[in-house]
DSSP file (Angstrom, degrees, kcal/mol; ACC not computed):
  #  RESIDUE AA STRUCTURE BP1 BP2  ACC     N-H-->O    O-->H-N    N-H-->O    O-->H-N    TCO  KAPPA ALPHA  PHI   PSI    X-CA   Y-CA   Z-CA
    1    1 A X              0   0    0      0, 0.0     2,-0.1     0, 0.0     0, 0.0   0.000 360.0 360.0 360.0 124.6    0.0    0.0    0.0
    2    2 A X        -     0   0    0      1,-0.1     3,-0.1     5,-0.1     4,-0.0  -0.292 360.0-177.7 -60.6 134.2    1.3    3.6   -1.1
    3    3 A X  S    S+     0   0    0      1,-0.1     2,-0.2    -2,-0.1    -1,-0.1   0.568  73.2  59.0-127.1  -8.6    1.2    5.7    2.1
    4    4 A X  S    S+     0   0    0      1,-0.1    -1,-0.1     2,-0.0    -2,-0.0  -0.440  82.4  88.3-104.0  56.3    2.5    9.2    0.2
    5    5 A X  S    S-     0   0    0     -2,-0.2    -1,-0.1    -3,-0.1     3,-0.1   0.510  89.1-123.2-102.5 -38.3   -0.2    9.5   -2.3
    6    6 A X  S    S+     0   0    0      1,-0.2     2,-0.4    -3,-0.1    -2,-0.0   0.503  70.2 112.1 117.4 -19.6   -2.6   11.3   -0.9
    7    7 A X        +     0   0    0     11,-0.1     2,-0.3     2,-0.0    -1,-0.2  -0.906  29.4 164.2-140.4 130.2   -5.2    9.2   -1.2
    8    8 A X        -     0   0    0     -2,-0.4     2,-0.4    -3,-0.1    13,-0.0  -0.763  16.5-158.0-125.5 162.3   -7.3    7.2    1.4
    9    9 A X        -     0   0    0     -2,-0.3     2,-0.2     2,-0.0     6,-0.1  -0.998  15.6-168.8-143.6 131.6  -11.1    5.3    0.9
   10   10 A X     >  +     0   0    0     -2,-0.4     4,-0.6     4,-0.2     3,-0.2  -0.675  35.8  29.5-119.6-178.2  -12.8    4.7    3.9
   11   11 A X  H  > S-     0   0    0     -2,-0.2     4,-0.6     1,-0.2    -2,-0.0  -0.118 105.5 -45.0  73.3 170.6  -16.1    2.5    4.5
   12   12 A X  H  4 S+     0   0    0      1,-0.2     3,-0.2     2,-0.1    -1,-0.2   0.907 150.2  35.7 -57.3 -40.4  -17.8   -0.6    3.1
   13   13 A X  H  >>S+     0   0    0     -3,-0.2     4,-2.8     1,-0.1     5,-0.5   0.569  89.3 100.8 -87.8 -21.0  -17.0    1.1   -0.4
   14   14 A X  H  X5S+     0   0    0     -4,-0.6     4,-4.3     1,-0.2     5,-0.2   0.905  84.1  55.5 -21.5 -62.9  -13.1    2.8    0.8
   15   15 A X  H  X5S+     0   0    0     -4,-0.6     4,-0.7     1,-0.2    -1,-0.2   0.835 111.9  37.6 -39.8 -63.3  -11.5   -0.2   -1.1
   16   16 A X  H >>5S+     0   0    0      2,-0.2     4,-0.8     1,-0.2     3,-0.6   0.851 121.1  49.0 -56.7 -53.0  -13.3    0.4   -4.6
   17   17 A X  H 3X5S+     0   0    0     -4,-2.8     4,-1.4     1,-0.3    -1,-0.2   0.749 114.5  45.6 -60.5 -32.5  -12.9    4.4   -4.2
   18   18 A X  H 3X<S+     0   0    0     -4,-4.3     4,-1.1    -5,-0.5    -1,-0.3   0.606 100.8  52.9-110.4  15.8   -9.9    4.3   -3.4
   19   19 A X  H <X S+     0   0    0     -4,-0.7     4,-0.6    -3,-0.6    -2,-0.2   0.360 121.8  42.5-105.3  -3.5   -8.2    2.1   -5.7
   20   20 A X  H >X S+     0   0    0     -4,-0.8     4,-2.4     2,-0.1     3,-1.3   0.894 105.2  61.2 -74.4 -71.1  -10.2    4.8   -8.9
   21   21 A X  H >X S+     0   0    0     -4,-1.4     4,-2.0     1,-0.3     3,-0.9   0.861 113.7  34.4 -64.4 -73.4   -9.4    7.6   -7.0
   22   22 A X  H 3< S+     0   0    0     -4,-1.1    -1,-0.3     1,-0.2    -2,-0.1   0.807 113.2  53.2 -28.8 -49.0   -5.6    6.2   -7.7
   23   23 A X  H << S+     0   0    0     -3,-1.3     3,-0.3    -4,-0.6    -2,-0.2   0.789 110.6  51.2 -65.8 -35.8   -6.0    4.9  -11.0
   24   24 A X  H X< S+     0   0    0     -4,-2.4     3,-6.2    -3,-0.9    -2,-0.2   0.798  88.4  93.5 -69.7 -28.4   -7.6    8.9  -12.0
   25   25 A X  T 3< S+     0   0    0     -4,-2.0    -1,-0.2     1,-0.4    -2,-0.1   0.696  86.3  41.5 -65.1   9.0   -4.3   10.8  -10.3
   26   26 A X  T 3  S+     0   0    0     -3,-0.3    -1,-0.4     2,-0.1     2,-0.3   0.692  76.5 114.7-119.6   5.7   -2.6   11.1  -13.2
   27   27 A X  S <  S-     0   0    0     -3,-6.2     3,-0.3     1,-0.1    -1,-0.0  -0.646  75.9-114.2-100.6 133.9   -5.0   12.1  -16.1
   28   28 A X  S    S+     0   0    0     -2,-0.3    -2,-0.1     1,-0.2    -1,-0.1  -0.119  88.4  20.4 -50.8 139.7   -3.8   15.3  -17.1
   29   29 A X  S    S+     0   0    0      1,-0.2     2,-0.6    -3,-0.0    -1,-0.2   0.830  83.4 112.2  74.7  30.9   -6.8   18.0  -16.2
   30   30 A X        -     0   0    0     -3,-0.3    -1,-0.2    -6,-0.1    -3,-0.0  -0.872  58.2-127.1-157.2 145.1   -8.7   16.9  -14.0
   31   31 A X    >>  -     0   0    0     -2,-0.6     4,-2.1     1,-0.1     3,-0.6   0.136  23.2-108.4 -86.3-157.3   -9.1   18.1  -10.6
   32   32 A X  T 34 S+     0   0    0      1,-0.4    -1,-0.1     2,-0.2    -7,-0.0   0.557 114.7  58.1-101.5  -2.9   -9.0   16.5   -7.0
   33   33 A X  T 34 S+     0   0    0      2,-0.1     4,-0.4     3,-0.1    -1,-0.4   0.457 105.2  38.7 -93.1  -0.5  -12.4   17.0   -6.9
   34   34 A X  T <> S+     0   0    0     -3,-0.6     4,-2.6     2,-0.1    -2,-0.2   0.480 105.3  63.6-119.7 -25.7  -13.6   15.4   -9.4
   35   35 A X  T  < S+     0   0    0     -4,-2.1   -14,-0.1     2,-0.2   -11,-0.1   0.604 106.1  50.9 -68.1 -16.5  -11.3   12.6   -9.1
   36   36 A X  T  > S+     0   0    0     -5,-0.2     4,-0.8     2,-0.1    -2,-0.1   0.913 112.1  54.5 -76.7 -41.5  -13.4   12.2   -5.4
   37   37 A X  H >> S+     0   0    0     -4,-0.4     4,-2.4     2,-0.3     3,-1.1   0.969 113.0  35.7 -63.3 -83.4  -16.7   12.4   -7.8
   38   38 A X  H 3< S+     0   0    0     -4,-2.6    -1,-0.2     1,-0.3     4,-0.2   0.505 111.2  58.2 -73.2   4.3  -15.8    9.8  -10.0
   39   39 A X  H 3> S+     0   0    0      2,-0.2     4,-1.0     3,-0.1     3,-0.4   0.763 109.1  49.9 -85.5 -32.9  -14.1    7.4   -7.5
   40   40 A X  H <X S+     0   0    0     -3,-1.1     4,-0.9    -4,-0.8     5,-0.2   0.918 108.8  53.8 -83.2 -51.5  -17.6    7.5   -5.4
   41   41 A X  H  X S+     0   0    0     -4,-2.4     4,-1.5     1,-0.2    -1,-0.3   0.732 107.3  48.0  -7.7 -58.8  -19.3    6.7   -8.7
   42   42 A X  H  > S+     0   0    0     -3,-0.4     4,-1.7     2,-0.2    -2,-0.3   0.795 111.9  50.3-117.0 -52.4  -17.1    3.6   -9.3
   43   43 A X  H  X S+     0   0    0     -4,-1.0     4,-0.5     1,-0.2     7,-0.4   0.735 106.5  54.6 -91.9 -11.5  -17.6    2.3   -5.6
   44   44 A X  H  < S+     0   0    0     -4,-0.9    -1,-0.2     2,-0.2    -2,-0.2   0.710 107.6  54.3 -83.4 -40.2  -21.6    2.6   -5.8
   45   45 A X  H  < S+     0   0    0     -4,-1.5    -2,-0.2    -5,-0.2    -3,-0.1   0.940 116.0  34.5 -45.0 -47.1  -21.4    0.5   -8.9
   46   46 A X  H  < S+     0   0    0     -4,-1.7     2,-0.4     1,-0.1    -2,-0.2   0.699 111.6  60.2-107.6 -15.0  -19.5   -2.2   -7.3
   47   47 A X     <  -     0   0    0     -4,-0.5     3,-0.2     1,-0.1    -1,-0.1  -0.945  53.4-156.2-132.1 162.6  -20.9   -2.3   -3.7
   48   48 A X  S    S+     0   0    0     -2,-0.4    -1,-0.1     1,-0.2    -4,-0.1   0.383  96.0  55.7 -92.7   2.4  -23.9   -2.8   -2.5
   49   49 A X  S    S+     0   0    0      1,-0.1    -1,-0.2     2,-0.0     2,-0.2   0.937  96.3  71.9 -94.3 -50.4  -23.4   -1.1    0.6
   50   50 A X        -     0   0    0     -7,-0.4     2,-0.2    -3,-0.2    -3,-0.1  -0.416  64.2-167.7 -65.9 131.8  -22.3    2.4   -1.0
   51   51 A X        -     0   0    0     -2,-0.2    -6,-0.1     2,-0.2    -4,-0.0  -0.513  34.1-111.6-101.6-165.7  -25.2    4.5   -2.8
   52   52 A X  S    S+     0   0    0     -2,-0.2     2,-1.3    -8,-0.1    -1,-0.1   0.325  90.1 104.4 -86.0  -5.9  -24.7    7.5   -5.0
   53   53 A X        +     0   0    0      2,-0.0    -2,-0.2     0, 0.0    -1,-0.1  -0.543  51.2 145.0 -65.9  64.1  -26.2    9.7   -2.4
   54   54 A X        -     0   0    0     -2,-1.3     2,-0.3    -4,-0.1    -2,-0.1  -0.289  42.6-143.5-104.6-168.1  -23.2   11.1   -1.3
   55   55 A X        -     0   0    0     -2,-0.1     2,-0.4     2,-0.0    15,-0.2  -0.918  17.4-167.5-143.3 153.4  -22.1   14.8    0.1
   56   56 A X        -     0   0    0     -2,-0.3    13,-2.5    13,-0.2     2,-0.2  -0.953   3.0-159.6-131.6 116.8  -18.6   16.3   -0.8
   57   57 A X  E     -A   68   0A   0     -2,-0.4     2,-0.3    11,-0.2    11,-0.2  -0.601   0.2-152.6-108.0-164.0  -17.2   19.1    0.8
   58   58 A X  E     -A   67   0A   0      9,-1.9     9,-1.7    -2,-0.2     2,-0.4  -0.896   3.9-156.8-145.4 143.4  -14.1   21.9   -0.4
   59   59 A X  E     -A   66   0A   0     -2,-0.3     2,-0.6     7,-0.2     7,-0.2  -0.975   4.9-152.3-118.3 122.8  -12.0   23.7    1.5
   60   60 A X  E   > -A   65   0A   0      5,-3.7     5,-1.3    -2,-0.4    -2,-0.0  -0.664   3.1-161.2 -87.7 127.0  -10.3   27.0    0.4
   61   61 A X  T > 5S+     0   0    0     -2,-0.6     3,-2.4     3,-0.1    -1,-0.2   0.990  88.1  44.5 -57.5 -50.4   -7.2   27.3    2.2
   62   62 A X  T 3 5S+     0   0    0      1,-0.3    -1,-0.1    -3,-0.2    -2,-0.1   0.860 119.2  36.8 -57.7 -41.1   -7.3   31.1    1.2
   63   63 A X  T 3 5S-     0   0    0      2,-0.2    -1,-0.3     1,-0.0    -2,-0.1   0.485 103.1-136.1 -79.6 -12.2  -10.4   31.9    1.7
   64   64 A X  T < 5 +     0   0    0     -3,-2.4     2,-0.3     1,-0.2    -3,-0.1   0.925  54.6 136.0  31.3  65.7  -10.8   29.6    4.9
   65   65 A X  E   < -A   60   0A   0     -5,-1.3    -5,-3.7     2,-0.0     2,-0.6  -0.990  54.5-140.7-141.8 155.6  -13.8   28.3    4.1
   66   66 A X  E     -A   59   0A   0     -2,-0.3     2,-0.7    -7,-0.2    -7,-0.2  -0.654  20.1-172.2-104.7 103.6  -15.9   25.2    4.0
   67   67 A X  E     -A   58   0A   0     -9,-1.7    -9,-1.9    -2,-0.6     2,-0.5  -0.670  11.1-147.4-101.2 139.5  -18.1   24.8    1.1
   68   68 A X  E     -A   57   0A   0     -2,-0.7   -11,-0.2   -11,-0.2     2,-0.2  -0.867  10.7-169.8-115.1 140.7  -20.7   21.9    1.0
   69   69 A X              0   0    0    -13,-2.5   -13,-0.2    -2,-0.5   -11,-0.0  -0.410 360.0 360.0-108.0 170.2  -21.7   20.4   -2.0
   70   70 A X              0   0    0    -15,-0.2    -1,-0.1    -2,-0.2   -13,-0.0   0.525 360.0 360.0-152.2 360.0  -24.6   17.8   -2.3
């Protein structure tokens, strides 16, 4: 297991989210949000425990705020 990536999956679904969420970090353009998006995607497909019903948040460091997405 990579432990300097960045990237951890937690939950019934962790495994599946986070082994996308890897497989996405290198295509060019596309952000770390959207690489959360379509890893959660990918892990409601394959287990039955994760739905698509998720919520996502972002934080701007600059701005120091917490924006929730739904």
């Amino acid at each position: 297991m990579k432990i300097d990536d960045g990237v951890r999956g937690i939950g019934s679904g962790g495994l599946f989210a986070e082994c996308a969420a890897r497989a996405l970090l290198d295509v060019e353009g596309i952000s770390a949000q959207e690489i959360g998006i379509k890893s959660m995607n990918i892990a409601a497909d394959k287990c039955i425990y994760t739905s698509k019903e998720f919520i996502h948040n972002t934080v701007d460091w600059a701005e120091k705020t917490l924006i929730h997405h739904q």
